[in-house]
mmCIF entry with sequence, helices, sheets and N, C-alpha, C, O atoms, coordinates in Angstrom:
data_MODEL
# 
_entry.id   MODEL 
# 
_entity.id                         1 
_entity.type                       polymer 
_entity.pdbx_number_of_molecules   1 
# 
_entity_poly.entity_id                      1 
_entity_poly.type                           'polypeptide(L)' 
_entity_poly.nstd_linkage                   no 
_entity_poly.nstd_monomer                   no 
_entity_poly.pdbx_seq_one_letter_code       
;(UNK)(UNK)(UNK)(UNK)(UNK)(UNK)(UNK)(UNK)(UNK)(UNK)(UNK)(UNK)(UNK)(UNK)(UNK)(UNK)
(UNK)(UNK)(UNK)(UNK)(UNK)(UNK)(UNK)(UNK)(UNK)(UNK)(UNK)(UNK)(UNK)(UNK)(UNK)(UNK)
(UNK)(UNK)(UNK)(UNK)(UNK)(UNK)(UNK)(UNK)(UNK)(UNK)(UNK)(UNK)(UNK)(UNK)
;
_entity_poly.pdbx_seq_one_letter_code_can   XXXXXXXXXXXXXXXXXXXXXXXXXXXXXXXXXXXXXXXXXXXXXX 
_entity_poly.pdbx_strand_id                 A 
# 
loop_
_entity_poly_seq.entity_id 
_entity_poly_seq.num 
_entity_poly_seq.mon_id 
_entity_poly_seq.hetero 
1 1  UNK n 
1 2  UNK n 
1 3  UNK n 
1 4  UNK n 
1 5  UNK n 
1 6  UNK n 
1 7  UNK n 
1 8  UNK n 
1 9  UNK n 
1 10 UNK n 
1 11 UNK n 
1 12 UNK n 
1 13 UNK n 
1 14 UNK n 
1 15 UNK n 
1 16 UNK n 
1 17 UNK n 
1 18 UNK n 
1 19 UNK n 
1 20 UNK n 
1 21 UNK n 
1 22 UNK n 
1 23 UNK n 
1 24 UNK n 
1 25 UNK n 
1 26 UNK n 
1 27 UNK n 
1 28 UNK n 
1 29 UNK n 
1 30 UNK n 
1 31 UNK n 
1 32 UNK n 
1 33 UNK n 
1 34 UNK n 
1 35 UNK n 
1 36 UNK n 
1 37 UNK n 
1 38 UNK n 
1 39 UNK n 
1 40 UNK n 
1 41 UNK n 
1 42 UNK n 
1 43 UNK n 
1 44 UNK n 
1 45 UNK n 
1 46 UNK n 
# 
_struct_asym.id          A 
_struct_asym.entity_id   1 
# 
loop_
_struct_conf.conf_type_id 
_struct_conf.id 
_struct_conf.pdbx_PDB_helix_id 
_struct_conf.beg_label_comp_id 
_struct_conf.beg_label_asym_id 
_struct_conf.beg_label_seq_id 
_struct_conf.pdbx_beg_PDB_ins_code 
_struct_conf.end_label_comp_id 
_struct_conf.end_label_asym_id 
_struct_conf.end_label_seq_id 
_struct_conf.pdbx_end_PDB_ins_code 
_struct_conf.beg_auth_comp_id 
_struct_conf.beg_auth_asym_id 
_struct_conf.beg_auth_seq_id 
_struct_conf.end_auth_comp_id 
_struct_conf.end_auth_asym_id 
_struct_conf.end_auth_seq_id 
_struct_conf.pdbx_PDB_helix_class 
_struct_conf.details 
_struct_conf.pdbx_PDB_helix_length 
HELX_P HELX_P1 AA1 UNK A 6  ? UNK A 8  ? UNK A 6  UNK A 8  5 ? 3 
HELX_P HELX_P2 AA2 UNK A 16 ? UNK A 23 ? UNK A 16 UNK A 23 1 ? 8 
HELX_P HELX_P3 AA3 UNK A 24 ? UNK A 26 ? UNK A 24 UNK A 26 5 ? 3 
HELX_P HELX_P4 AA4 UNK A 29 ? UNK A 32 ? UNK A 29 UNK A 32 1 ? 4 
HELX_P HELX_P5 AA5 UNK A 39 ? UNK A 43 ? UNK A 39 UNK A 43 1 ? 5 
# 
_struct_conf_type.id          HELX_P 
_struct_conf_type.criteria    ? 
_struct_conf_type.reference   ? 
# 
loop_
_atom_site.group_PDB 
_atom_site.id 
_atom_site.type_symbol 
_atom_site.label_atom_id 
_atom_site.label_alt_id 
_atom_site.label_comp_id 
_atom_site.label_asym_id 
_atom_site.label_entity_id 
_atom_site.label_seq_id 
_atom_site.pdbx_PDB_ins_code 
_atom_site.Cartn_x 
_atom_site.Cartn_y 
_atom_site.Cartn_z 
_atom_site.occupancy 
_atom_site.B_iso_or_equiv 
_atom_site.pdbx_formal_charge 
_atom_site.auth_seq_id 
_atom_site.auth_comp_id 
_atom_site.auth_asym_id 
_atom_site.auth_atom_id 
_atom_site.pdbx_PDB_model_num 
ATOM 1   N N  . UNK A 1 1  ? 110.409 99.427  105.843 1.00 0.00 ? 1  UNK A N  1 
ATOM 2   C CA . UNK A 1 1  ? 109.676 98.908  104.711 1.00 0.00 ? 1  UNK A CA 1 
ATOM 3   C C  . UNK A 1 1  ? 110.491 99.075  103.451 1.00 0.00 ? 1  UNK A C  1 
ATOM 4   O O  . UNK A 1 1  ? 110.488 100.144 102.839 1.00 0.00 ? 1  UNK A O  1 
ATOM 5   N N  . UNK A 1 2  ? 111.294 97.869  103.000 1.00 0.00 ? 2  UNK A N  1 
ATOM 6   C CA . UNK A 1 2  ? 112.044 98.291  102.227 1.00 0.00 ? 2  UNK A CA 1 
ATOM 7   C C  . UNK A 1 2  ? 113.247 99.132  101.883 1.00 0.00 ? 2  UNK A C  1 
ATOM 8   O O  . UNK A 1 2  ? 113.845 99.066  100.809 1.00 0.00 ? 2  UNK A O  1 
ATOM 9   N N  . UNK A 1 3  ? 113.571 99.981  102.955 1.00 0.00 ? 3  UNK A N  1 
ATOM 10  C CA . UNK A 1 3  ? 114.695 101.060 103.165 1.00 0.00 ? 3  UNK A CA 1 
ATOM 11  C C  . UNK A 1 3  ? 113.660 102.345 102.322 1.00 0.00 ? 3  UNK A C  1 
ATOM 12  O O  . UNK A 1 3  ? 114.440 103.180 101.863 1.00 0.00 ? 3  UNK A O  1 
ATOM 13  N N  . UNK A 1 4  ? 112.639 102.609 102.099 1.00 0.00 ? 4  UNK A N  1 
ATOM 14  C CA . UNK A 1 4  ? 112.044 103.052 101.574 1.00 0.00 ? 4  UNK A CA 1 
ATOM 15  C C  . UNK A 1 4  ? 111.475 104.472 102.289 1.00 0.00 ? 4  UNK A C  1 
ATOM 16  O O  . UNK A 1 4  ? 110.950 104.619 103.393 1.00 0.00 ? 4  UNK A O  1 
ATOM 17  N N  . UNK A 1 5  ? 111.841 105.651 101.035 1.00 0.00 ? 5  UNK A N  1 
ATOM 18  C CA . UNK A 1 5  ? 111.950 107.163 102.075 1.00 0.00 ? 5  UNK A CA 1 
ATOM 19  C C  . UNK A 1 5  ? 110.429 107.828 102.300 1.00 0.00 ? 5  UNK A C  1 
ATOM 20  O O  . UNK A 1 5  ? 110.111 108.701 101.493 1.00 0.00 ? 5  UNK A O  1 
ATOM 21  N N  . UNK A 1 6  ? 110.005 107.668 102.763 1.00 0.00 ? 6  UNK A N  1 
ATOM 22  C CA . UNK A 1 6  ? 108.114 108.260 102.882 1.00 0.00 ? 6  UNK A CA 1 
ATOM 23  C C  . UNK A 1 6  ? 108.001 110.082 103.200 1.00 0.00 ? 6  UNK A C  1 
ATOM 24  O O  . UNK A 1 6  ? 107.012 110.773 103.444 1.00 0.00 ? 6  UNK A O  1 
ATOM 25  N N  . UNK A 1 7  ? 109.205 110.383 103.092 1.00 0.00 ? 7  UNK A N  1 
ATOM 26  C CA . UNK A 1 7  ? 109.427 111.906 103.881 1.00 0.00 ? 7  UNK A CA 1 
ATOM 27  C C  . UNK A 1 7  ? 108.642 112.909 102.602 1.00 0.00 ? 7  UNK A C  1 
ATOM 28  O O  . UNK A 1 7  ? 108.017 113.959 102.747 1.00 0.00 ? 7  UNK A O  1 
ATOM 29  N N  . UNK A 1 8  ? 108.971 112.077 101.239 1.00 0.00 ? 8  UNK A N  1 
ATOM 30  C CA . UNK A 1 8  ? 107.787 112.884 100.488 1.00 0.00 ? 8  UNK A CA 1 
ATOM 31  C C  . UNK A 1 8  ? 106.486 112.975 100.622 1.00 0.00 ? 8  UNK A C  1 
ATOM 32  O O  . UNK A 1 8  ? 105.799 113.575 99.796  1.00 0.00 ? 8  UNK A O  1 
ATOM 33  N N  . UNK A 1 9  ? 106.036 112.436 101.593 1.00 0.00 ? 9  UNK A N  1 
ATOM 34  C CA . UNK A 1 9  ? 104.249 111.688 101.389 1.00 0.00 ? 9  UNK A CA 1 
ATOM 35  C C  . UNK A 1 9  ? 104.286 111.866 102.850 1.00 0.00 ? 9  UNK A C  1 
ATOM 36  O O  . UNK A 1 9  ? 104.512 110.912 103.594 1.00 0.00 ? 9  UNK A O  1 
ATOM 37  N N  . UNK A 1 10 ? 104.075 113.044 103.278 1.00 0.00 ? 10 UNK A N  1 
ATOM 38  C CA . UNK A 1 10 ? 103.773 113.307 104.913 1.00 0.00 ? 10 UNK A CA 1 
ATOM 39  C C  . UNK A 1 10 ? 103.095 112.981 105.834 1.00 0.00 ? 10 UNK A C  1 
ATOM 40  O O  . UNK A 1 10 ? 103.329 112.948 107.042 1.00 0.00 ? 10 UNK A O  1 
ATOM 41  N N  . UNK A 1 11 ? 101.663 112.569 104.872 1.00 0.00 ? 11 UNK A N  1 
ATOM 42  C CA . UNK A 1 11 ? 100.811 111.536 105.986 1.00 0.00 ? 11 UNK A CA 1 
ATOM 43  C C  . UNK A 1 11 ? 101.304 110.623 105.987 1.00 0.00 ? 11 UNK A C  1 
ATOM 44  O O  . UNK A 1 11 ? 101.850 110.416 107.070 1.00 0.00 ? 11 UNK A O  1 
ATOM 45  N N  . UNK A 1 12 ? 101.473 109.620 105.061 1.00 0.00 ? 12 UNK A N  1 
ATOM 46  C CA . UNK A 1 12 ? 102.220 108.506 104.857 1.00 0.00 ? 12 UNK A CA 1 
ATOM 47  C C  . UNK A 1 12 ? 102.942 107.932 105.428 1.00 0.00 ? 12 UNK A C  1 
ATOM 48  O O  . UNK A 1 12 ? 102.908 106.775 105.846 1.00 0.00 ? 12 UNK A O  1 
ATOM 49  N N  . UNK A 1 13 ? 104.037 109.089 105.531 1.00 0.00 ? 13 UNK A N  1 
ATOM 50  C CA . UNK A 1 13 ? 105.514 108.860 106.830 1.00 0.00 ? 13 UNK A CA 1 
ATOM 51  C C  . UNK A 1 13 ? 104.839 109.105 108.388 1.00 0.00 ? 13 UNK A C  1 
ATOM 52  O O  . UNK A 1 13 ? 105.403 108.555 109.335 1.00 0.00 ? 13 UNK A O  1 
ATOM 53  N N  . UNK A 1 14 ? 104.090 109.620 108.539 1.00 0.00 ? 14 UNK A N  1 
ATOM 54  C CA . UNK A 1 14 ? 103.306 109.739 110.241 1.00 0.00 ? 14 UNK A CA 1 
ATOM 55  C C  . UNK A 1 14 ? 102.278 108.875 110.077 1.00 0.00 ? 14 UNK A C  1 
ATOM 56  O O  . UNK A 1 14 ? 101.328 109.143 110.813 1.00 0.00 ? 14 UNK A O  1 
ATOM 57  N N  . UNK A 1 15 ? 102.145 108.052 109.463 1.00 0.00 ? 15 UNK A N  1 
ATOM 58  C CA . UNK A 1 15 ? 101.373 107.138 109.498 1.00 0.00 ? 15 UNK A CA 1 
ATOM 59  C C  . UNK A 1 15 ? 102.079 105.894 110.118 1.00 0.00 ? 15 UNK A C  1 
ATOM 60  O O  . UNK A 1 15 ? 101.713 105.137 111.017 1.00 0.00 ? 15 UNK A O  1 
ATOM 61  N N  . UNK A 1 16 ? 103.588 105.933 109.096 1.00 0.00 ? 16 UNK A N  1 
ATOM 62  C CA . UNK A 1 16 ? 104.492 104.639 109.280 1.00 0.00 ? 16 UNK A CA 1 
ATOM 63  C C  . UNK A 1 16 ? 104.922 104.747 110.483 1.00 0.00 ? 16 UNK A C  1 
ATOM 64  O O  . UNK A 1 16 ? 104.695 103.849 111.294 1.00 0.00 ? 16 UNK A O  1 
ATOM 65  N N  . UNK A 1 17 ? 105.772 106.106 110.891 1.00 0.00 ? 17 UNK A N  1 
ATOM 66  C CA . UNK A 1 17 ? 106.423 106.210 111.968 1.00 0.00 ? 17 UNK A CA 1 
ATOM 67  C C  . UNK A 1 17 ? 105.581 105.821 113.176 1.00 0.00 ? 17 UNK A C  1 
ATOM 68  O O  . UNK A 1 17 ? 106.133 105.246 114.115 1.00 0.00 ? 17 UNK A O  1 
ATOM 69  N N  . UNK A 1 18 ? 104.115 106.133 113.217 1.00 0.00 ? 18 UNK A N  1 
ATOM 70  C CA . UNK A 1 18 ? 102.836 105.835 114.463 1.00 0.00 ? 18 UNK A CA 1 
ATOM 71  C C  . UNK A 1 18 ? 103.035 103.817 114.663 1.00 0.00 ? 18 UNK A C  1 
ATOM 72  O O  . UNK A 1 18 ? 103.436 103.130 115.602 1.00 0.00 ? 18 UNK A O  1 
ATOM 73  N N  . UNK A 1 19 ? 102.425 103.408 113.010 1.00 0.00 ? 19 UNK A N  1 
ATOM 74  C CA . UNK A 1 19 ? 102.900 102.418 113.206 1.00 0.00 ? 19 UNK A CA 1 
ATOM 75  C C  . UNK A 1 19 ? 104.319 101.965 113.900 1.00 0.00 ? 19 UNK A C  1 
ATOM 76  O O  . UNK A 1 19 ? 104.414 101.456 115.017 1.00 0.00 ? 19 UNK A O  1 
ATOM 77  N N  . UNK A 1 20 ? 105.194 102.203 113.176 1.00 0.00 ? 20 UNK A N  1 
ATOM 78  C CA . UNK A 1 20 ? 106.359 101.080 113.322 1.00 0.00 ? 20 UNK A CA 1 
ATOM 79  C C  . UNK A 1 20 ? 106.720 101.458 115.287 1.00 0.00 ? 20 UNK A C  1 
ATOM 80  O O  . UNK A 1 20 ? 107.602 100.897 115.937 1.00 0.00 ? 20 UNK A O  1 
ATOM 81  N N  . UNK A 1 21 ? 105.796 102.469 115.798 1.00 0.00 ? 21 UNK A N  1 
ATOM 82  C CA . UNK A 1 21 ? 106.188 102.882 117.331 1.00 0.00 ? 21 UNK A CA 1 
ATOM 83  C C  . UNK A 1 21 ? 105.608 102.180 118.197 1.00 0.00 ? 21 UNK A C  1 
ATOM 84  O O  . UNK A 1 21 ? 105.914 101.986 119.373 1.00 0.00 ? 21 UNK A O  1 
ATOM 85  N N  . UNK A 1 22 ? 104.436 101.654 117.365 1.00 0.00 ? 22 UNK A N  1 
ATOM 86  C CA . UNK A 1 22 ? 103.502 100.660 118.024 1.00 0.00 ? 22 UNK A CA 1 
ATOM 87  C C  . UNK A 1 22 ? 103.859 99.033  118.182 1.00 0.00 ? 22 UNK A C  1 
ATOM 88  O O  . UNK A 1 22 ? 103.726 98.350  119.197 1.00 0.00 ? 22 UNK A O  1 
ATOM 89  N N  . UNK A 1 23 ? 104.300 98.666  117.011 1.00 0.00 ? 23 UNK A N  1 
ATOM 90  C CA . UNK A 1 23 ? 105.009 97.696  116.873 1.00 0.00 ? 23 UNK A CA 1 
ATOM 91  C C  . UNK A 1 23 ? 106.480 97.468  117.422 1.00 0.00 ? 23 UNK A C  1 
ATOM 92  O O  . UNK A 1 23 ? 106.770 96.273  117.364 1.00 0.00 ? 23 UNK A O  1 
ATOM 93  N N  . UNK A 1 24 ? 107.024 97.894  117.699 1.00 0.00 ? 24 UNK A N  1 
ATOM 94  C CA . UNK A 1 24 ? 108.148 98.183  118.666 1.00 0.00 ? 24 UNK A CA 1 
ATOM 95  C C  . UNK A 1 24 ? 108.066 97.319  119.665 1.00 0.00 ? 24 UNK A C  1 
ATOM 96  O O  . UNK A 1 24 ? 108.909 96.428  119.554 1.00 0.00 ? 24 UNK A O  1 
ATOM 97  N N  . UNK A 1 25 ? 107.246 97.208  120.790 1.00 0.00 ? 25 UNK A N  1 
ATOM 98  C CA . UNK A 1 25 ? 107.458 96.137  121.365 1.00 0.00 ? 25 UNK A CA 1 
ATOM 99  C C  . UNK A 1 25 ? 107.075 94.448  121.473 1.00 0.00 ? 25 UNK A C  1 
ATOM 100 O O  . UNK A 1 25 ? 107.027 93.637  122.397 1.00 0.00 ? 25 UNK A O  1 
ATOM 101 N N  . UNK A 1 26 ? 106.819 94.400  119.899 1.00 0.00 ? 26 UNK A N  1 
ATOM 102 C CA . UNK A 1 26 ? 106.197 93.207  119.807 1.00 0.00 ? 26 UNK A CA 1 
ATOM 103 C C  . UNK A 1 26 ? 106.905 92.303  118.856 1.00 0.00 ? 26 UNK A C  1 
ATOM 104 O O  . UNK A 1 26 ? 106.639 91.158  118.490 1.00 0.00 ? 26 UNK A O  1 
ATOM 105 N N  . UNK A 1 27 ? 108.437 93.590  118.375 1.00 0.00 ? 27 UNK A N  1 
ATOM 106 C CA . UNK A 1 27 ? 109.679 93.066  117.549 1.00 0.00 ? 27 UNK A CA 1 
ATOM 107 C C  . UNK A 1 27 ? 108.924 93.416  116.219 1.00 0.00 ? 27 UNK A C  1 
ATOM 108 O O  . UNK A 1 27 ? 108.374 92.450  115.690 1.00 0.00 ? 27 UNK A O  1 
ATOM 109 N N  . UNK A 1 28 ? 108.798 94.629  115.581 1.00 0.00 ? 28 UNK A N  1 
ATOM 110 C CA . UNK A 1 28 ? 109.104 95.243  114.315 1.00 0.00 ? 28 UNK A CA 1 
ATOM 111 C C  . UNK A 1 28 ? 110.112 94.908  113.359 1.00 0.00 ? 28 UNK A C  1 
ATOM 112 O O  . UNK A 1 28 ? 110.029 94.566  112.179 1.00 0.00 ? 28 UNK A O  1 
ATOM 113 N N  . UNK A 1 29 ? 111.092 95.083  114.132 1.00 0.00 ? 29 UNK A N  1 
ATOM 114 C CA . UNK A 1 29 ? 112.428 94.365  113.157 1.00 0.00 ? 29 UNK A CA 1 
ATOM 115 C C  . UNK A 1 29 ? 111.582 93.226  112.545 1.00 0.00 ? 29 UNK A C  1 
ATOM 116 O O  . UNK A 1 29 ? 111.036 93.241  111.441 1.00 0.00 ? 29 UNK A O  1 
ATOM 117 N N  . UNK A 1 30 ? 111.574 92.318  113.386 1.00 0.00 ? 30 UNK A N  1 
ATOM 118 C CA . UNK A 1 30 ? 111.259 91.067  112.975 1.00 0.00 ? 30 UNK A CA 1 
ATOM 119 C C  . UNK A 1 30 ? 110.048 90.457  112.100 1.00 0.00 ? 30 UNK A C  1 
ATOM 120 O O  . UNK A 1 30 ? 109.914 89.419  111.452 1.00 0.00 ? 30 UNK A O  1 
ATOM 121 N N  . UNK A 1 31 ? 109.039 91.820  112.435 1.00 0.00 ? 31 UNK A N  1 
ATOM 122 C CA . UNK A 1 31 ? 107.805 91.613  111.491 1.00 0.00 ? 31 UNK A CA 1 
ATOM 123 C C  . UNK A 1 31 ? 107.706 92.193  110.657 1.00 0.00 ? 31 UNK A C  1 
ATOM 124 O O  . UNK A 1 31 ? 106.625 92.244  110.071 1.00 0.00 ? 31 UNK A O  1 
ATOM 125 N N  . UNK A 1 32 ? 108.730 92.847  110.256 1.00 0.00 ? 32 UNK A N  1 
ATOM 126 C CA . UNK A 1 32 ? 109.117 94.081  108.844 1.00 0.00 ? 32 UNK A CA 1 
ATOM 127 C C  . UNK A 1 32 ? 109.707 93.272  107.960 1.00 0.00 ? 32 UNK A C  1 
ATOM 128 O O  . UNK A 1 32 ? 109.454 93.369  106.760 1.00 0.00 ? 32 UNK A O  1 
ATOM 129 N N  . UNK A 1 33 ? 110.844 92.085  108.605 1.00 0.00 ? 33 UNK A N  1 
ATOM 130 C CA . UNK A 1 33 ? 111.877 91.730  107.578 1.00 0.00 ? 33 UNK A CA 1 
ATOM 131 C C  . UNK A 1 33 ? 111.475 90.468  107.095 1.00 0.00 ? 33 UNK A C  1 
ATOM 132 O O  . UNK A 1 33 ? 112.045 89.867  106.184 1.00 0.00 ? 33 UNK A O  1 
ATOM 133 N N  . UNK A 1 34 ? 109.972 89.868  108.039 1.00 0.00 ? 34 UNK A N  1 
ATOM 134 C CA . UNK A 1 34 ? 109.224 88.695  107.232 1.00 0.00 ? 34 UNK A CA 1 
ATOM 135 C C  . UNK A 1 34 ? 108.476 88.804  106.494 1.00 0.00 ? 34 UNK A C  1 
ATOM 136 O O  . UNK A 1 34 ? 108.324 88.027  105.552 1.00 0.00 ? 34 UNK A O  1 
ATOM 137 N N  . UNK A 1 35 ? 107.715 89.931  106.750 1.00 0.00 ? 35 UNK A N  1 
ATOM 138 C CA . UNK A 1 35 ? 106.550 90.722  105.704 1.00 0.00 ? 35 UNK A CA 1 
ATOM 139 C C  . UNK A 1 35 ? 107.458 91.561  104.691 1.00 0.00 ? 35 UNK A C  1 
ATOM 140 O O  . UNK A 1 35 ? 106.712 92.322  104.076 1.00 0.00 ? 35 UNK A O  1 
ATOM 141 N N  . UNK A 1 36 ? 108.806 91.713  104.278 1.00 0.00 ? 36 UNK A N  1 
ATOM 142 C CA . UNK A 1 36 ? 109.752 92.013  103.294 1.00 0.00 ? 36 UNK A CA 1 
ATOM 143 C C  . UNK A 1 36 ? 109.304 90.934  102.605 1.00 0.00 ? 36 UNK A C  1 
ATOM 144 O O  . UNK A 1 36 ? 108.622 90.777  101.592 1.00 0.00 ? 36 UNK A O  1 
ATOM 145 N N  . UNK A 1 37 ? 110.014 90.001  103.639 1.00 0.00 ? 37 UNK A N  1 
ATOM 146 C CA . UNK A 1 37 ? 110.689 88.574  102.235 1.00 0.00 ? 37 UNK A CA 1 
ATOM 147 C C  . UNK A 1 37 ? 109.875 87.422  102.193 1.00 0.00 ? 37 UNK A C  1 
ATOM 148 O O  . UNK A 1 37 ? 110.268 86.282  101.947 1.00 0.00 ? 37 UNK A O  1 
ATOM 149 N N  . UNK A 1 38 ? 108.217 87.932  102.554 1.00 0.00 ? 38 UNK A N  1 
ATOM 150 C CA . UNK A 1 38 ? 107.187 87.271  101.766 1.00 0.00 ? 38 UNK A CA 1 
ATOM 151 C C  . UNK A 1 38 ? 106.915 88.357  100.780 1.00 0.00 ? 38 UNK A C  1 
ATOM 152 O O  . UNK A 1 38 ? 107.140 87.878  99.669  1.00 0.00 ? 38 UNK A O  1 
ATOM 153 N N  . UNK A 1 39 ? 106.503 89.702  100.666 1.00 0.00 ? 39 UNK A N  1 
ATOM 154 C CA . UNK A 1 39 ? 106.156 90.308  99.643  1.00 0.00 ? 39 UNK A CA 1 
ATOM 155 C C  . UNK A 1 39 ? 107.352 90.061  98.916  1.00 0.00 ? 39 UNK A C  1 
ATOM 156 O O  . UNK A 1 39 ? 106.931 89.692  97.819  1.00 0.00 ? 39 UNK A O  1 
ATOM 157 N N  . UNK A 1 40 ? 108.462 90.047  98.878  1.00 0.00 ? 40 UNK A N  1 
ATOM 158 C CA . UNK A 1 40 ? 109.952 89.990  97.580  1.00 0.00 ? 40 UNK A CA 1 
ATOM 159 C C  . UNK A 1 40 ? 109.651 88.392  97.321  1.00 0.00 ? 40 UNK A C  1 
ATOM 160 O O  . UNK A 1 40 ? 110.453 88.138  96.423  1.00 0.00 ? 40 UNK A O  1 
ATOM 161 N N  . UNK A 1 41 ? 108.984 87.248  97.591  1.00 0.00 ? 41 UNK A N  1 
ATOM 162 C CA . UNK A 1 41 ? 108.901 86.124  97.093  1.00 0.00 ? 41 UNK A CA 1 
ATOM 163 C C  . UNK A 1 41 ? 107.730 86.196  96.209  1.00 0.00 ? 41 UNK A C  1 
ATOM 164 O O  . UNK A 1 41 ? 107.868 85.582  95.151  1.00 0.00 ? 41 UNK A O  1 
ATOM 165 N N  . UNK A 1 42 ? 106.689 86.755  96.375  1.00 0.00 ? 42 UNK A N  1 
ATOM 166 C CA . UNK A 1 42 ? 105.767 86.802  95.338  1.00 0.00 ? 42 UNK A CA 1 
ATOM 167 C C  . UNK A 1 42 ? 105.921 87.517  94.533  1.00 0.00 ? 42 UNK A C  1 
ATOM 168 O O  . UNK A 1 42 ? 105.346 87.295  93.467  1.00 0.00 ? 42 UNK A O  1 
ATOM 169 N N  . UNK A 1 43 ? 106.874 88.853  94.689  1.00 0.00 ? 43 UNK A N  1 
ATOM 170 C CA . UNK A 1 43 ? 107.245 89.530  93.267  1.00 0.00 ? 43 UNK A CA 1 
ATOM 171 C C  . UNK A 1 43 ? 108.331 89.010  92.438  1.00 0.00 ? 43 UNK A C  1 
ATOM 172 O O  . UNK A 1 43 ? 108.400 89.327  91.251  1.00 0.00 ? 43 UNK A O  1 
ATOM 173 N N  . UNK A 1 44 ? 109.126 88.285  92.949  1.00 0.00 ? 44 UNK A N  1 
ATOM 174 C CA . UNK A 1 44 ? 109.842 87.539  92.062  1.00 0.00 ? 44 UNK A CA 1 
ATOM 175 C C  . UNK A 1 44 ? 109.119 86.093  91.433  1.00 0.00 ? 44 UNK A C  1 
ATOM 176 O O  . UNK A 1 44 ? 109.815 85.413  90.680  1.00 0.00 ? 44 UNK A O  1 
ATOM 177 N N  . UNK A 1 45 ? 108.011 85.734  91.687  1.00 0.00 ? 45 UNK A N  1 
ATOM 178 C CA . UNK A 1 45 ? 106.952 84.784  91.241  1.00 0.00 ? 45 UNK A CA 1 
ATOM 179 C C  . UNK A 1 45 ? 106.848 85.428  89.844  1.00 0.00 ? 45 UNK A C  1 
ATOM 180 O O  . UNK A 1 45 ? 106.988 84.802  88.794  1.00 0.00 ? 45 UNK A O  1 
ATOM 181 N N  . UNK A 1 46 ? 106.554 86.903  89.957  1.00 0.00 ? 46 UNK A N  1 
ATOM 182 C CA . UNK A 1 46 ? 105.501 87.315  88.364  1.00 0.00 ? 46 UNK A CA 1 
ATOM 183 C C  . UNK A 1 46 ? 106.258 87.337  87.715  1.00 0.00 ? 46 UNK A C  1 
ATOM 184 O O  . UNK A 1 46 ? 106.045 87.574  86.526  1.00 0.00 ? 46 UNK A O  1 
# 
């Protein structure tokens, strides 16, 4: 998500890590780096 470090925010990061383990076989990569560069298209909108 972003290269983004969650190791400060402990639930947070065992939240992500649960996720992104789940998503794993359904191609994470791939649904991380589209759900990137739709959220980075609407923030470069505002």
């Amino acid at each position: 998500a972003f290269g983004y470090d969650f190791s400060d925010h402990e639930n947070v990061d065992k939240w992500f890590q649960r996720t992104k383990k789940i998503l794993e076989p359904y191609g994470y990569e791939e649904i991380d780096k589209k759900g990137a560069s739709m959220l980075a298209s609407v923030l470069k909108k505002q």
